[in-house]
N, CA, C and O atoms as CSV, one atom per row, in Angstrom:
chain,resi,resn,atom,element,x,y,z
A,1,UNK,N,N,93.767,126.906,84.277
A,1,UNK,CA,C,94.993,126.677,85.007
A,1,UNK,C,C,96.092,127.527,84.410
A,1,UNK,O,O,96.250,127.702,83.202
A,2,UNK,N,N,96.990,128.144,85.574
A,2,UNK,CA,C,98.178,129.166,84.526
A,2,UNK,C,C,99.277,128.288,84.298
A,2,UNK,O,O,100.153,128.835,83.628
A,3,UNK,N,N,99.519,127.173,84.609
A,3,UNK,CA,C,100.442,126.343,84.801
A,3,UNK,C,C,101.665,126.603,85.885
A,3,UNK,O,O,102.860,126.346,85.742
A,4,UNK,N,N,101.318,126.904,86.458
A,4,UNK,CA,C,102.747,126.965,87.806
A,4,UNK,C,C,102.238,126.350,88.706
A,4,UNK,O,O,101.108,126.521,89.163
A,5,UNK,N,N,103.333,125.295,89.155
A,5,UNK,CA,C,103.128,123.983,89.893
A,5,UNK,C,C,103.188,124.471,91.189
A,5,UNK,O,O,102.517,124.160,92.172
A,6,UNK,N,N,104.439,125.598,91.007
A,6,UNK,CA,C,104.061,126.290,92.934
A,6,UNK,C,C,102.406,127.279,93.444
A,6,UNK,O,O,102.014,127.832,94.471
A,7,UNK,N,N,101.969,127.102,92.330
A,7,UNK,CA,C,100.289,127.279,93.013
A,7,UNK,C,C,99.349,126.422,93.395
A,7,UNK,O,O,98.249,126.563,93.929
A,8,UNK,N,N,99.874,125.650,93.085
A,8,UNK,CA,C,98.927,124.441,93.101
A,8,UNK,C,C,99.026,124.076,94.547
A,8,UNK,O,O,100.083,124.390,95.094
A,9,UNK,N,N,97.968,123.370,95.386
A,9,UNK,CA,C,97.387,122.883,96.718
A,9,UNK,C,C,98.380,121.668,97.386
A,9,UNK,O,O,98.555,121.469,98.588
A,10,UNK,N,N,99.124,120.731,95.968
A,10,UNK,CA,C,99.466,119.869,96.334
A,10,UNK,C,C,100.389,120.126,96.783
A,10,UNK,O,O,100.712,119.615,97.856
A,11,UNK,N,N,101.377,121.247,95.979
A,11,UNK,CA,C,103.162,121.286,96.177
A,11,UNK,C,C,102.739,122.022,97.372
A,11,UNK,O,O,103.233,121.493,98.368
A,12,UNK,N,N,101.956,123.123,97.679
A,12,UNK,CA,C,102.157,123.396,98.966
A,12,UNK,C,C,101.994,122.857,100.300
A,12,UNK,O,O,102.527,123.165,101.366
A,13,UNK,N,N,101.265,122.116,100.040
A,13,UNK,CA,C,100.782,121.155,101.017
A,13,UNK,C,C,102.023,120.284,101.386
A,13,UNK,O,O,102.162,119.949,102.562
A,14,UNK,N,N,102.948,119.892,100.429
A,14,UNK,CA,C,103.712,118.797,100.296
A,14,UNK,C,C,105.097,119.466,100.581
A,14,UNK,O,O,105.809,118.644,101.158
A,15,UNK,N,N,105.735,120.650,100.389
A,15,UNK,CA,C,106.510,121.485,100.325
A,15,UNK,C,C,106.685,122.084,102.109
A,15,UNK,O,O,107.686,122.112,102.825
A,16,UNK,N,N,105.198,122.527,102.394
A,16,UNK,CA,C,104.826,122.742,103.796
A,16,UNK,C,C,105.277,121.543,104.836
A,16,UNK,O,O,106.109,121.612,105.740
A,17,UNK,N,N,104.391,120.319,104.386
A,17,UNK,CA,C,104.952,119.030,105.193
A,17,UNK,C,C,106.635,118.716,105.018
A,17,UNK,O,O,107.156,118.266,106.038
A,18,UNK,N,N,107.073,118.808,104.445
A,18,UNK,CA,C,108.621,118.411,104.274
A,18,UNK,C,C,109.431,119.233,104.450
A,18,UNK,O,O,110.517,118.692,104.656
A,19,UNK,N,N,109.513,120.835,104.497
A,19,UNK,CA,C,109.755,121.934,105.675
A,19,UNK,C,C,109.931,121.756,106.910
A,19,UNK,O,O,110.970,121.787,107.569
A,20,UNK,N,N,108.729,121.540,107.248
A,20,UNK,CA,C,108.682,121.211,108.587
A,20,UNK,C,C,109.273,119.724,109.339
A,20,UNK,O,O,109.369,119.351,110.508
A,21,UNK,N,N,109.509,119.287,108.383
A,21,UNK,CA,C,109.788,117.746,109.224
A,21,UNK,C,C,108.718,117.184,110.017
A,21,UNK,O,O,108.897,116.727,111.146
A,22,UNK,N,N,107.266,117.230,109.239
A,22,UNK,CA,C,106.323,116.595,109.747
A,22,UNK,C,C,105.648,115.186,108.588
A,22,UNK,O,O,105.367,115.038,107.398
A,23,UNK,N,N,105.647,114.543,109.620
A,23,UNK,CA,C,104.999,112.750,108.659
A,23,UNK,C,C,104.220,113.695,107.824
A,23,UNK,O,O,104.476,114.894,107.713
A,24,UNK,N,N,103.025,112.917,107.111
A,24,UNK,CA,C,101.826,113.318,106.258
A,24,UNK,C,C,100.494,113.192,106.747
A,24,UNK,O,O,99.412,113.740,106.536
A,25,UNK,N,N,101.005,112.155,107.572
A,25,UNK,CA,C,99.456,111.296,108.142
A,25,UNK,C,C,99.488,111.894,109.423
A,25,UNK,O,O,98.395,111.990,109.983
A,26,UNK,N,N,100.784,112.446,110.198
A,26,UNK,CA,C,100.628,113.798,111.451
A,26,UNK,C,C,99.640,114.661,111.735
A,26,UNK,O,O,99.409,115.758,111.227
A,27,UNK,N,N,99.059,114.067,112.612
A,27,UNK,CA,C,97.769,114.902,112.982
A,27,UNK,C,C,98.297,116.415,113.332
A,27,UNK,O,O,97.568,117.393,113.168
A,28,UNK,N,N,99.415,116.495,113.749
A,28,UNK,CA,C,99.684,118.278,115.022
A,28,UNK,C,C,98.830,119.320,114.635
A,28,UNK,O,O,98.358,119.972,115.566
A,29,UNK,N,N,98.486,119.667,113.404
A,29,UNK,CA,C,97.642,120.404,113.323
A,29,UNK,C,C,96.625,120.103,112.505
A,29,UNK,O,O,96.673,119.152,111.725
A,30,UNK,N,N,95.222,121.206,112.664
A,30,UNK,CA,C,93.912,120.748,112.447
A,30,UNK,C,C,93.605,120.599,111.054
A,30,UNK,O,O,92.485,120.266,110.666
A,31,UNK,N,N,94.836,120.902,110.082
A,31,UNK,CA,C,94.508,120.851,108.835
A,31,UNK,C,C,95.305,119.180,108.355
A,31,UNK,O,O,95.477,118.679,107.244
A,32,UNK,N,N,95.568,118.800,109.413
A,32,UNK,CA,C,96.196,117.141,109.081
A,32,UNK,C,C,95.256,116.500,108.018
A,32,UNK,O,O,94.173,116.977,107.680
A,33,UNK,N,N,95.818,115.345,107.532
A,33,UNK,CA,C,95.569,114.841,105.697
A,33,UNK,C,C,94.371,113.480,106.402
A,33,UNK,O,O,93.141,113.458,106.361
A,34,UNK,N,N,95.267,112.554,106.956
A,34,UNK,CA,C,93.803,111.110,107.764
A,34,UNK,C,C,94.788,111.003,108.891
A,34,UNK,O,O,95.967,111.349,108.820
A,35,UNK,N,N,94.157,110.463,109.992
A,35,UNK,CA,C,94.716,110.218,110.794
A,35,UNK,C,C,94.401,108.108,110.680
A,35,UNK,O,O,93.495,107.429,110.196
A,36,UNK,N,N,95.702,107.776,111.414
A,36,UNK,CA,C,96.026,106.140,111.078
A,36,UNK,C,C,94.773,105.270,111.263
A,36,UNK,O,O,94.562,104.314,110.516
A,37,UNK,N,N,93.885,105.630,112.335
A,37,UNK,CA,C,92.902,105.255,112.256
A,37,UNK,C,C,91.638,104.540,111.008
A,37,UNK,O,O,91.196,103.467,110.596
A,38,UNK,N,N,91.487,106.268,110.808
A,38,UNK,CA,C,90.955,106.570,109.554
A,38,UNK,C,C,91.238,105.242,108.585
A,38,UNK,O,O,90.592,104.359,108.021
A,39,UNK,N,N,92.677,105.689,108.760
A,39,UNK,CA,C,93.435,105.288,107.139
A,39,UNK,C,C,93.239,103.672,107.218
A,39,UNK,O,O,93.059,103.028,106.184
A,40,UNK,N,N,93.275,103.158,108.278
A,40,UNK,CA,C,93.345,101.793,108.763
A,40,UNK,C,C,91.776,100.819,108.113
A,40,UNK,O,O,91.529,99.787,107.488
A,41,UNK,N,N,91.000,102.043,108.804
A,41,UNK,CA,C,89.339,101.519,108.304
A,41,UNK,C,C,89.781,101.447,106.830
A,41,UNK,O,O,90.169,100.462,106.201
A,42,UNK,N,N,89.624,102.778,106.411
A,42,UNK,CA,C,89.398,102.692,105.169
A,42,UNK,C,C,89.975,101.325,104.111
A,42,UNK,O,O,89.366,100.833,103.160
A,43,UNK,N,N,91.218,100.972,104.604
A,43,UNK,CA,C,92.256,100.350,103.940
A,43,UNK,C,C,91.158,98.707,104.117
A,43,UNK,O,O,90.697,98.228,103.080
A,44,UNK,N,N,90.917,98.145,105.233
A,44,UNK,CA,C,90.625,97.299,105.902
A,44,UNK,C,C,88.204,97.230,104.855
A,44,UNK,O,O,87.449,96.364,104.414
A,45,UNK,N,N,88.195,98.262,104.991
A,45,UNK,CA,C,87.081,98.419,104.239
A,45,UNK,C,C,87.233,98.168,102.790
A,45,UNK,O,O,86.250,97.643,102.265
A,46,UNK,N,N,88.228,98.421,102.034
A,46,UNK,CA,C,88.245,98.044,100.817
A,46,UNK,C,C,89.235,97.398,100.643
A,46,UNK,O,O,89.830,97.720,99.614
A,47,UNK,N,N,89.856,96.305,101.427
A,47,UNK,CA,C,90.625,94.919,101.074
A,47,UNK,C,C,89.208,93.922,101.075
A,47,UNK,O,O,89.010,93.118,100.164
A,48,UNK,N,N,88.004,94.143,102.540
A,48,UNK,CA,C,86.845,93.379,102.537
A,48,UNK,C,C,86.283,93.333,101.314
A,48,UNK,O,O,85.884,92.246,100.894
A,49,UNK,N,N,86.114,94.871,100.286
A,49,UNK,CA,C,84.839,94.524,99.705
A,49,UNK,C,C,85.838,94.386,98.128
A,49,UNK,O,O,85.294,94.504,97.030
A,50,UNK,N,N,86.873,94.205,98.238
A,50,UNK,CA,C,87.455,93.630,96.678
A,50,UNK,C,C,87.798,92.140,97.147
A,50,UNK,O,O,88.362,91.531,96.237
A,51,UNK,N,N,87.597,91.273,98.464
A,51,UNK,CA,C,87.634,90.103,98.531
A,51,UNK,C,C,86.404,89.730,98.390
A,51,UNK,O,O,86.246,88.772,97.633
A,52,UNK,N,N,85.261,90.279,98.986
A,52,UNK,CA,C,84.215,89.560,98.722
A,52,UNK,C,C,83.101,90.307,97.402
A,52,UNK,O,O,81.891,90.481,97.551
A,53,UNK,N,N,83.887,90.649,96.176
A,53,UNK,CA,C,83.980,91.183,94.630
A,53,UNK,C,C,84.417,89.767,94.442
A,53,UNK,O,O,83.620,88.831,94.397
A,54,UNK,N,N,85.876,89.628,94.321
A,54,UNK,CA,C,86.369,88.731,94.294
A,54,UNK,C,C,85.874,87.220,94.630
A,54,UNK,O,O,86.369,86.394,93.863
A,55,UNK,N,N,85.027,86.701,95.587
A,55,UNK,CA,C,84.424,85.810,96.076
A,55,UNK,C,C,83.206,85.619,95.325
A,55,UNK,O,O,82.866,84.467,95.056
A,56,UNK,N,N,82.513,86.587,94.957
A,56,UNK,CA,C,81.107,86.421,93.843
A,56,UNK,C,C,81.366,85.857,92.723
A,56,UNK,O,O,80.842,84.916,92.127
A,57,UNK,N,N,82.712,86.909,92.377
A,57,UNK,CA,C,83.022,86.162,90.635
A,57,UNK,C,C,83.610,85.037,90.864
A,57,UNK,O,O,83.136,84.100,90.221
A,58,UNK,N,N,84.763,84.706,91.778
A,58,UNK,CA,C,84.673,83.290,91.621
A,58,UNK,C,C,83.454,81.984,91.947
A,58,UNK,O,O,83.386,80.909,91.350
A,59,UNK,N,N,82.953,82.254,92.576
A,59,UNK,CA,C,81.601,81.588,93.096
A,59,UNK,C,C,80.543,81.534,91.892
A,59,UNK,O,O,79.850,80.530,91.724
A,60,UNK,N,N,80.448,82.692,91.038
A,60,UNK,CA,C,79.705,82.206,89.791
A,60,UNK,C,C,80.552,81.904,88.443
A,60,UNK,O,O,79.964,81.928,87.362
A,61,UNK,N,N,82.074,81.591,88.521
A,61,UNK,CA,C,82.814,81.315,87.216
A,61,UNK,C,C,82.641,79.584,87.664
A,61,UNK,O,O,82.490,78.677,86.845
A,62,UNK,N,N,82.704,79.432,89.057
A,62,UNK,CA,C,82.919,77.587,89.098
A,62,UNK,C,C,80.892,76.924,89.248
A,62,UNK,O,O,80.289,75.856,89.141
A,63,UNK,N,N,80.712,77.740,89.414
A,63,UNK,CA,C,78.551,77.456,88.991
A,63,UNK,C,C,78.430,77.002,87.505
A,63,UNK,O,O,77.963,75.975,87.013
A,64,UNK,N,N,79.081,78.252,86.881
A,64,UNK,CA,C,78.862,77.833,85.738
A,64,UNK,C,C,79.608,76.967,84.409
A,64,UNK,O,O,79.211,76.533,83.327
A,65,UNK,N,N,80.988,76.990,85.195
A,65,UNK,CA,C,81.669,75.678,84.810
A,65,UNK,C,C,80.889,74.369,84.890
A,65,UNK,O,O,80.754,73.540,83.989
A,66,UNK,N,N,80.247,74.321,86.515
A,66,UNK,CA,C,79.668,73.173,86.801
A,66,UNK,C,C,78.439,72.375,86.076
A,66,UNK,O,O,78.276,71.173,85.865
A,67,UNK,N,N,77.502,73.716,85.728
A,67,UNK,CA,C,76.543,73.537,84.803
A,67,UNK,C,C,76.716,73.392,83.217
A,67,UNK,O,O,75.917,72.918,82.409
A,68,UNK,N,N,78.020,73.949,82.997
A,68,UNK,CA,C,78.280,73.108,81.308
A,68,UNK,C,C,78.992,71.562,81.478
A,68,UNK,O,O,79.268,70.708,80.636
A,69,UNK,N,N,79.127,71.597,82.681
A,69,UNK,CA,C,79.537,69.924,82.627
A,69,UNK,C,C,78.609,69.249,82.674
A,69,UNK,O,O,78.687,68.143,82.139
A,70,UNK,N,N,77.360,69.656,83.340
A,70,UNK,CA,C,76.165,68.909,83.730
A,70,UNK,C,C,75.539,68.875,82.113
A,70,UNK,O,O,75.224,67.819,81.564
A,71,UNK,N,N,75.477,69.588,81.772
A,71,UNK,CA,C,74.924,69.899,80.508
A,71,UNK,C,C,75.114,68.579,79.160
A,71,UNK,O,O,74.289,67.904,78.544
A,72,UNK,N,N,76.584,68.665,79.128
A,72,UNK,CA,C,77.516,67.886,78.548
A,72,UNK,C,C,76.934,66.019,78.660
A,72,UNK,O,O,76.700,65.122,77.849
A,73,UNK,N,N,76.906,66.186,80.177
A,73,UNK,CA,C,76.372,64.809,80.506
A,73,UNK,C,C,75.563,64.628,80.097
A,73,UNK,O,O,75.383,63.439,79.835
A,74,UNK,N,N,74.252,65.779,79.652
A,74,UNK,CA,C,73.135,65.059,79.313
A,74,UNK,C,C,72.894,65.296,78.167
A,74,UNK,O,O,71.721,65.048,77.887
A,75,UNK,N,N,73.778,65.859,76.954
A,75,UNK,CA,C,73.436,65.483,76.099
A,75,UNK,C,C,74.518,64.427,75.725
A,75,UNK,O,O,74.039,63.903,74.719
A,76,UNK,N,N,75.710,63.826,75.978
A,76,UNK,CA,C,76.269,62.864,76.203
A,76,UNK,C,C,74.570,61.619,76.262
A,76,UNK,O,O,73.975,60.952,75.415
A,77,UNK,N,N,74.455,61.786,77.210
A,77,UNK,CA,C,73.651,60.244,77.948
A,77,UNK,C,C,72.686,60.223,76.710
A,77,UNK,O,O,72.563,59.051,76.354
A,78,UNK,N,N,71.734,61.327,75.680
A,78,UNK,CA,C,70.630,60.962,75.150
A,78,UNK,C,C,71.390,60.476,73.983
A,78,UNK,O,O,70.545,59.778,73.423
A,79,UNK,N,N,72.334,60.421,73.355
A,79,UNK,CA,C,72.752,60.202,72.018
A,79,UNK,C,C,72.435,58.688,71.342
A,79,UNK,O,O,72.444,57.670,72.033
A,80,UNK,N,N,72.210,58.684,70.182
A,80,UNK,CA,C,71.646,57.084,69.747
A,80,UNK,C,C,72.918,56.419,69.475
A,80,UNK,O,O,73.775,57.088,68.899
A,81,UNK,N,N,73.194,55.157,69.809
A,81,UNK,CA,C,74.208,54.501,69.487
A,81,UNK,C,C,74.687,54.874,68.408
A,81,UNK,O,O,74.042,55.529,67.590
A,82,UNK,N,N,75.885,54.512,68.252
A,82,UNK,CA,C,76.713,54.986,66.512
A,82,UNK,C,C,76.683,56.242,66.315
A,82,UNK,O,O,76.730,56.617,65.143
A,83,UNK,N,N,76.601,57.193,67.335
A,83,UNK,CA,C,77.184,58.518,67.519
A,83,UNK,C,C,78.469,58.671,67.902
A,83,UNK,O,O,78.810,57.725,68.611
A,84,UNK,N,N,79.472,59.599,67.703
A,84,UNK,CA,C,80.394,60.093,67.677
A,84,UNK,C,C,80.562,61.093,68.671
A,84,UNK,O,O,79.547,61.765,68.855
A,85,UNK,N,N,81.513,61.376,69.341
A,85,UNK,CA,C,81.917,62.946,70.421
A,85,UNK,C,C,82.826,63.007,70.133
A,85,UNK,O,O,83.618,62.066,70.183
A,86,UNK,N,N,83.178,64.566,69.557
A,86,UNK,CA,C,84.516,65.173,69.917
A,86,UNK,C,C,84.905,66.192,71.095
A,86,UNK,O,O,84.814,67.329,70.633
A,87,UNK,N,N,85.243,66.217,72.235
A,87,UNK,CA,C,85.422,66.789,73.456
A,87,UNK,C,C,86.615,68.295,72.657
A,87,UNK,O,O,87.479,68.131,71.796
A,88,UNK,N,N,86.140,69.884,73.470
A,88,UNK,CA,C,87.108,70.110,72.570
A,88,UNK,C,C,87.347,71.474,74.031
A,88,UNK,O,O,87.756,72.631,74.121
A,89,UNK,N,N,86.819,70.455,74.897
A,89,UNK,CA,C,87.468,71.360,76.313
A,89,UNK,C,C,86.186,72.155,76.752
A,89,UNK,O,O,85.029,71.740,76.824
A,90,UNK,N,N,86.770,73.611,77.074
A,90,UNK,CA,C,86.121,75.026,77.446
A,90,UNK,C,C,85.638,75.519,76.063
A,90,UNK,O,O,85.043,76.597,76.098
A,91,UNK,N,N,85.799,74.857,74.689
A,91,UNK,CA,C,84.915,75.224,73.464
A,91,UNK,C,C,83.890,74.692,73.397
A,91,UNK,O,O,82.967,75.456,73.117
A,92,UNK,N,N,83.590,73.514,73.558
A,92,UNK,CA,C,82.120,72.926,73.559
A,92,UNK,C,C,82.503,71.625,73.172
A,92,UNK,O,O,83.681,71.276,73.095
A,93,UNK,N,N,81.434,70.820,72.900
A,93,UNK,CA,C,81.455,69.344,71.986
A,93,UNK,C,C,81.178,69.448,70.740
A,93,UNK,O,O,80.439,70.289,70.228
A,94,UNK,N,N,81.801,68.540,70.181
A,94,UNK,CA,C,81.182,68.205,68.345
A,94,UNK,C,C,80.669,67.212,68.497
A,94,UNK,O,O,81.337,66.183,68.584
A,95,UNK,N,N,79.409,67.206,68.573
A,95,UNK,CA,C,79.078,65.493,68.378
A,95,UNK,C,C,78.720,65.344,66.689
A,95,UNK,O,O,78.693,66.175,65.781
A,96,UNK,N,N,78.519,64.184,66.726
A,96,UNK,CA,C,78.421,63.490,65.480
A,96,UNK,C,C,77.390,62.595,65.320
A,96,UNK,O,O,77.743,61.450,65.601
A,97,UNK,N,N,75.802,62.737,64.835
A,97,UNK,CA,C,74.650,61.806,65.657
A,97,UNK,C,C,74.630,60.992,64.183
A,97,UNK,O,O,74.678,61.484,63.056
A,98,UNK,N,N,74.551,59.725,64.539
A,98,UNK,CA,C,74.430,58.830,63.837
A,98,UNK,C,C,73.771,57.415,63.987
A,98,UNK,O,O,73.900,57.059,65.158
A,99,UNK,N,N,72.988,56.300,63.093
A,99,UNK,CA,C,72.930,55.247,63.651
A,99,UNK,C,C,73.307,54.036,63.331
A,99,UNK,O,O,73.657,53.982,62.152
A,100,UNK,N,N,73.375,53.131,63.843
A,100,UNK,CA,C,74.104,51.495,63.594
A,100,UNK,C,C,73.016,51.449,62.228
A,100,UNK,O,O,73.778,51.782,61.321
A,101,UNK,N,N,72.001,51.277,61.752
A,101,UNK,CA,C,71.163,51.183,60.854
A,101,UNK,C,C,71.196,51.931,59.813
A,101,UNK,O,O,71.018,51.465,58.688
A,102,UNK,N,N,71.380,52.931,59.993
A,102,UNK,CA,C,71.644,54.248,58.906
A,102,UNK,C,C,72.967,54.656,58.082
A,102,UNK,O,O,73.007,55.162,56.961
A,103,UNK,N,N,74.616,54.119,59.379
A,103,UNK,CA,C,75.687,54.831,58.884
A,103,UNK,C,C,75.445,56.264,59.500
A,103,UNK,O,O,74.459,56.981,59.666
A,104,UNK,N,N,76.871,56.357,59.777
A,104,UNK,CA,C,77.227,57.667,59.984
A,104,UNK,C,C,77.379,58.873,58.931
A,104,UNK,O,O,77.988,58.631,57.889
A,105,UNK,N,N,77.032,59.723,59.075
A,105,UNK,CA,C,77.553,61.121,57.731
A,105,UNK,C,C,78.006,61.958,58.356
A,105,UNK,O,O,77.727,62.307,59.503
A,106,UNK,N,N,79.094,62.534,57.318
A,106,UNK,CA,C,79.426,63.870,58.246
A,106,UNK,C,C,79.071,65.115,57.179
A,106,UNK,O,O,78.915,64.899,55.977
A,107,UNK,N,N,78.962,66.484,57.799
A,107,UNK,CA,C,78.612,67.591,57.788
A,107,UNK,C,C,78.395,67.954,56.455
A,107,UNK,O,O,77.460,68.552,55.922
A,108,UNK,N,N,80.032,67.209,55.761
A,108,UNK,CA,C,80.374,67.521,54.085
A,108,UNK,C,C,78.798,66.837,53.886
A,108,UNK,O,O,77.813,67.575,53.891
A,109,UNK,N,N,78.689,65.500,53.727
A,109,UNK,CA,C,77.663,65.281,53.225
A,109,UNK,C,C,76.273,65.283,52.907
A,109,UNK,O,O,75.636,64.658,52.059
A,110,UNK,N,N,75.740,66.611,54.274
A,110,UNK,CA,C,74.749,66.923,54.120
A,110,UNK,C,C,74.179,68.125,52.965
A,110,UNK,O,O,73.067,68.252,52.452
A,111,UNK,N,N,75.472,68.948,52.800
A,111,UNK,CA,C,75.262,69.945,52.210
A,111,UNK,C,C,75.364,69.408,50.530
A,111,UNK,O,O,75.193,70.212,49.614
């Protein structure tokens, strides 16, 4: 590149259109940029496919929300009495397994 901006495709192109007092998207002649049509699909083609982008990832962020709740429940439901839960959201659970017969311990005391 020599660096001069008045060679370049764009300024002339852009320099040419604004000379003339012609839109951009002006078809009048055969070297016109899109015509509204065009531009319309295109626009209308990729609002569809970043909504339904958009529609997948949300559709598998609330699946799999759903399945760590399910999850939760069941190791919730198997726990032996005189267990402990700490709920700690979208981090996970702490449980604490323990029994009425045994006493509870915690973590310190295993090590």
């Amino acid at each position: 590149m020599d660096g001069d901006f008045r060679r370049s495709w764009f300024w002339a192109t852009y320099l040419a259109t604004v000379r003339h007092g012609r839109h951009i998207l002006d078809r009048t002649d055969k070297g016109g940029l899109m015509d509204y049509a065009v531009l319309m699909a295109s626009a209308t083609a990729t609002t569809g496919a970043l909504c339904g982008l958009g529609g997948i990832w949300l559709r598998g962020r609330i699946q799999r929300h759903r399945l760590r709740e399910e999850a939760r429940r069941d190791h919730v439901r198997r726990l032996p009495p005189g267990s402990r839960l700490l709920d700690l959201g979208r981090h996970g659970v702490i449980i604490e397994v323990g029994g009425a017969e045994r006493g509870l311990r915690s973590s310190a005391d295993e090590r």
